[in-house]
C-alpha positions as semicolon CSV with decimal commas, in nm:
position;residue;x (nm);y (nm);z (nm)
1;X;14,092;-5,738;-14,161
2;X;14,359;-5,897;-13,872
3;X;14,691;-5,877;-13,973
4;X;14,870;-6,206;-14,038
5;X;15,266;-6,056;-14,056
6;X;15,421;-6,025;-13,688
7;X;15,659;-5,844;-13,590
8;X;15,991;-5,944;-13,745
9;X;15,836;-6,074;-14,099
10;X;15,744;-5,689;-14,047
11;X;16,066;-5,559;-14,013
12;X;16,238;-5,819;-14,266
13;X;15,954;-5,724;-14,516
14;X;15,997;-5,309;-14,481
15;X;16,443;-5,325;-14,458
16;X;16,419;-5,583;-14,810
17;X;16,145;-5,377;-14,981
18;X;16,317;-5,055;-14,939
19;X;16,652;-5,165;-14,997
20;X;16,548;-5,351;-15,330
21;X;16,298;-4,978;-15,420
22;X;16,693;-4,805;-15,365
23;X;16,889;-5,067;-15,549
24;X;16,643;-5,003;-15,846
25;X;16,569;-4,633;-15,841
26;X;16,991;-4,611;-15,877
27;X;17,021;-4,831;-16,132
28;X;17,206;-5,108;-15,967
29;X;17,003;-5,348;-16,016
30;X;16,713;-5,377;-16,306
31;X;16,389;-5,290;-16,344
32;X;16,270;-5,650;-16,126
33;X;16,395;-5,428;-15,833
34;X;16,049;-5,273;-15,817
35;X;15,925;-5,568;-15,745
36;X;16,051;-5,422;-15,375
37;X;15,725;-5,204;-15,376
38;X;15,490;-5,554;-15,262
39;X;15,695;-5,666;-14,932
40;X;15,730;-5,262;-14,873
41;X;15,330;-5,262;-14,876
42;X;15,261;-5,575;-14,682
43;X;15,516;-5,512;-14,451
44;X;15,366;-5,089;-14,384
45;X;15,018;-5,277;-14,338
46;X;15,113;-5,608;-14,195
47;X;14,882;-5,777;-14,418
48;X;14,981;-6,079;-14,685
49;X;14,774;-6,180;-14,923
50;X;14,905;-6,499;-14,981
51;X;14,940;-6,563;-14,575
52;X;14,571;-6,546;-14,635
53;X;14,546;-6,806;-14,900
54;X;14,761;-7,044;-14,722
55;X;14,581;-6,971;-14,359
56;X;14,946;-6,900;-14,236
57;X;15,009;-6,610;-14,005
58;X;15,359;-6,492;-13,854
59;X;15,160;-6,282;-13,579
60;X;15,122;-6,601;-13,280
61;X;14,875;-6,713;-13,165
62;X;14,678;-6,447;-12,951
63;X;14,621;-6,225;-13,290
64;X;14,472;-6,418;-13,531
């Protein structure tokens, strides 16, 4: 499988996945703060599901 998420959806995906994992795990925010765990995941294997469905990628043009 290619990956479809480039380099800053990457980034983006990993910094708002852990921050909302954090925000949850200390109770700052509710239990919807999990929800952090699926752009953590995509972003660790730069693969989206839904990029997938759609036929988007963020990669360019010389990786998919």
């Amino acid at each position: 499988m290619r990956p479809n998420v480039g380099s800053l959806d990457r980034i983006l995906r990993i910094v708002v996945g852990v921050v909302l994992i954090v925000l949850a795990a200390t109770h700052i925010i509710g239990i919807w703060g999990w929800i952090g765990v699926l752009p953590l995941v995509t972003g660790l294997f730069s693969r989206c599901p839904a990029y997938t469905l759609f036929g988007f990628s963020s990669c360019g043009t010389g990786k998919t």
